[in-house]
N, C-alpha and C positions, 0 to 999 in steps of 0.2 A: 145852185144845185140844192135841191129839196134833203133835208137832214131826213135818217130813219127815224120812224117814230120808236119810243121805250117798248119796249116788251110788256106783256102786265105785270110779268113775272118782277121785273125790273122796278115798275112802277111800285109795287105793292113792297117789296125791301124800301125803295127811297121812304115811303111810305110810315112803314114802323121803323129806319133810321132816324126819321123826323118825331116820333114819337117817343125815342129812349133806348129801343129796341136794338139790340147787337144779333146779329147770325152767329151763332158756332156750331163748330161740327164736333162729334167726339167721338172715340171709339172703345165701345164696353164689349162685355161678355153678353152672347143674344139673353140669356137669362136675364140680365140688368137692364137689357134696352126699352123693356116695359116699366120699369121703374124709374128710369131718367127722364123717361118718356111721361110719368105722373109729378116729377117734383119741377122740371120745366112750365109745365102746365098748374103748376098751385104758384111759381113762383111770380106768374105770368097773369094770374086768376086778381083782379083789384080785390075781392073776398076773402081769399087764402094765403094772397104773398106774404104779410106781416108776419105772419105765424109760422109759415113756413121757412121764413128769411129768417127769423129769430131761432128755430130750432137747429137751421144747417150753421150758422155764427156760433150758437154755444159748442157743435159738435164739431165743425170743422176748421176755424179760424185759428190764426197762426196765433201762436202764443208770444205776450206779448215779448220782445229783448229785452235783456235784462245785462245789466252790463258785468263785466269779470268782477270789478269791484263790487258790487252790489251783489253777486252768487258767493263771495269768500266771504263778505259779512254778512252773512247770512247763513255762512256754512257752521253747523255743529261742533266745534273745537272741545268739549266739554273729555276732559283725560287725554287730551293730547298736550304733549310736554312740549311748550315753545321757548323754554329754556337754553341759551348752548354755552358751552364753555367758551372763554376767550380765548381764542388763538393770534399768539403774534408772529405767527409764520415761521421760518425757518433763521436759524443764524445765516448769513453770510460772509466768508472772508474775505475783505480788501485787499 
C-alpha cells in the first residue's frame, strides 16, 4: 500500500526543524501582534538576530539565583543590634 505523500506544508516545517527552527504559537493583545510579529523576524534575520538576541537577554532574562546564604551576606546589617542577652530558660522543679 503506496504511503501519502507530506503536504508541503509539512515538508517546509520538517524543513526549518532541520534547520534549528522551532514553531510557537503565542497569544498577545492585536496591538502587539505587529510588534512580535517584527522582533520574530529580526530574531530570525542572519543580519539582525545578534542584536536583537543581545537587547531581549539584557531586558528580559531571568536573573541570575542567588542562594539565602549569599542574599543575608550581602544584606545591609549596618545599626542592626545582633546582640542578645543570655537566656537559660526557666527553673524547673524535680
Amino acid at each position: 500500500m503506496a504511503s501519502k505523500p507530506k503536504s508541503s506544508v509539512a515538508t517546509h516545517r520538517a524543513r526549518r526543524e532541520r534547520q534549528g527552527f522551532v514553531r510557537v504559537e503565542v497569544n498577545v493583545r492585536k496591538e502587539d501582534a505587529s510588534l512580535v510579529r517584527r522582533v520574530a523576524s529580526a530574531l530570525s534575520d542572519p543580519s539582525r538576530q545578534i542584536e536583537a538576541r543581545n537587547l531581549l537577554r539584557q531586558r528580559f532574562a531571568e536573573p541570575p539565583k542567588v542562594s539565602l546564604k549569599a542574599l543575608l551576606a550581602s544584606a545591609p546589617l549596618d545599626g542592626v543590634d545582633l546582640d542578645r542577652s543570655r537566656d537559660l530558660g526557666r527553673d524547673v522543679d524535680l
